[in-house]
C-alpha positions as CSV (number, residue, x, y, z in Angstrom):
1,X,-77.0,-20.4,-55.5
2,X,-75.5,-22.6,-53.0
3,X,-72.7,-21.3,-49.7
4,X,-70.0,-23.2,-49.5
5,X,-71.7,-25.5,-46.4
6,X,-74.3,-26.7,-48.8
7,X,-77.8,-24.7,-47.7
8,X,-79.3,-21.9,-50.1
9,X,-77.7,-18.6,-50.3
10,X,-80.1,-15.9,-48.9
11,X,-80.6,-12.7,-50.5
12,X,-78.7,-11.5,-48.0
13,X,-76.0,-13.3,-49.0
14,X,-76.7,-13.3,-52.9
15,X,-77.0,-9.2,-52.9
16,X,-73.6,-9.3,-51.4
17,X,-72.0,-11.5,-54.2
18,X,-73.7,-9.6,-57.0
19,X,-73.2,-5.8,-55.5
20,X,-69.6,-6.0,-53.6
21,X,-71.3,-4.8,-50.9
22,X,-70.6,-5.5,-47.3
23,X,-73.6,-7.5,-45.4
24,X,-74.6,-4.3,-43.1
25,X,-74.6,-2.2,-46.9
26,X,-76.8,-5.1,-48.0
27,X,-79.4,-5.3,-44.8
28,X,-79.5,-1.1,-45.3
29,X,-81.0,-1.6,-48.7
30,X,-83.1,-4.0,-47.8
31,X,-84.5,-2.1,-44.9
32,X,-85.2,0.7,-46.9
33,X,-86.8,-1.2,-49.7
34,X,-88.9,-2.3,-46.8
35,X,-89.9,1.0,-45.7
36,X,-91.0,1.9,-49.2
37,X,-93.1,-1.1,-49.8
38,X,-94.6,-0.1,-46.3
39,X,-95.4,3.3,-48.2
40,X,-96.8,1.8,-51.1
41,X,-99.3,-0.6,-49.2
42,X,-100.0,2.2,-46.8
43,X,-101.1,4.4,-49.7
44,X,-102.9,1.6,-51.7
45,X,-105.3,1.5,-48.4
46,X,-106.2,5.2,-48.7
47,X,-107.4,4.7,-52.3
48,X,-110.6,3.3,-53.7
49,X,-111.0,-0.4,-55.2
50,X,-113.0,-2.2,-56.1
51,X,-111.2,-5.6,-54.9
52,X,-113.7,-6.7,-51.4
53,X,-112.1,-5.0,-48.1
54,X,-111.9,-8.4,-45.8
55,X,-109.2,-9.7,-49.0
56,X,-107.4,-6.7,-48.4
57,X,-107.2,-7.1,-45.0
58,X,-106.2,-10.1,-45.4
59,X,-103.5,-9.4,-47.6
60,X,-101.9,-6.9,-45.8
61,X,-102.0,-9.3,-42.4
62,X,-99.6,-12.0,-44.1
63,X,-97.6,-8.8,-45.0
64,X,-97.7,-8.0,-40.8
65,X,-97.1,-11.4,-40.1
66,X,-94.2,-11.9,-42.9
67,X,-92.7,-8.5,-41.4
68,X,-92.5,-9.8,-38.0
69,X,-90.6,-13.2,-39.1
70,X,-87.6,-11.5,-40.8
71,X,-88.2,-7.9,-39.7
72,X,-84.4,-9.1,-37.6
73,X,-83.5,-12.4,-38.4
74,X,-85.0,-15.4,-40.1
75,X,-87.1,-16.4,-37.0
76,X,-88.6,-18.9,-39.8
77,X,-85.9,-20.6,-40.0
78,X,-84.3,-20.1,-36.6
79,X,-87.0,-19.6,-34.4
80,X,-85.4,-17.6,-31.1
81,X,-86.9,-15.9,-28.0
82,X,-88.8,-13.4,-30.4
83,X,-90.6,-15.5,-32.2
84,X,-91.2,-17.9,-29.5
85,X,-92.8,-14.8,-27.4
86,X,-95.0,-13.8,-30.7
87,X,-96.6,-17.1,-30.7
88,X,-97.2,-17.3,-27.1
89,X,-98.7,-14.3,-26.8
90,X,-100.8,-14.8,-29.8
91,X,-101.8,-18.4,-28.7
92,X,-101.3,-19.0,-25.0
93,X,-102.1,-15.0,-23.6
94,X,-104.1,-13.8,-26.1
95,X,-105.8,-10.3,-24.8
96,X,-109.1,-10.7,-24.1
97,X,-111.5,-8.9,-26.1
């Protein structure tokens, strides 16, 4: 699906279209589909596996690092302030250990 000034709809947008739902009605769901898949990962680290703990971990870091991009905004996309904070306090100040 294409807006009418030619970039790819978001889902955003695209739940919108297909619900009749007003954006803020559309970023409520989505938050709270968030915050369930947040319990479901949570919960999936409490049980035994038998896939290797450091995959896991792994796993569930691009989910931290995914959650921080568009936990407000696309900061993918538009990288603002936040983002450009993240990376320098990842990169340039990290805490020593």
């Amino acid at each position: 699906m294409t807006s009418h000034k030619g970039h790819v709809a978001s889902a955003i947008e695209c739940y919108v279209k297909q619900y009749s739902v007003s954006k803020q009605q559309a970023y409520d769901e989505f938050n709270k589909q968030i915050a369930n898949a947040w319990k479901d990962i949570n919960q999936g680290f409490l049980r035994h596996t038998s896939m290797p703990v450091p995959i896991l971990i792994g796993v569930l870091n691009l989910t931290r690092v995914v959650d921080i991009i568009y936990k407000e905004n696309d900061e993918y996309t538009h990288v603002g302030k936040v983002m450009k904070d993240n990376i320098a306090s990842l990169l340039i100040d990290p805490v020593p250990v």
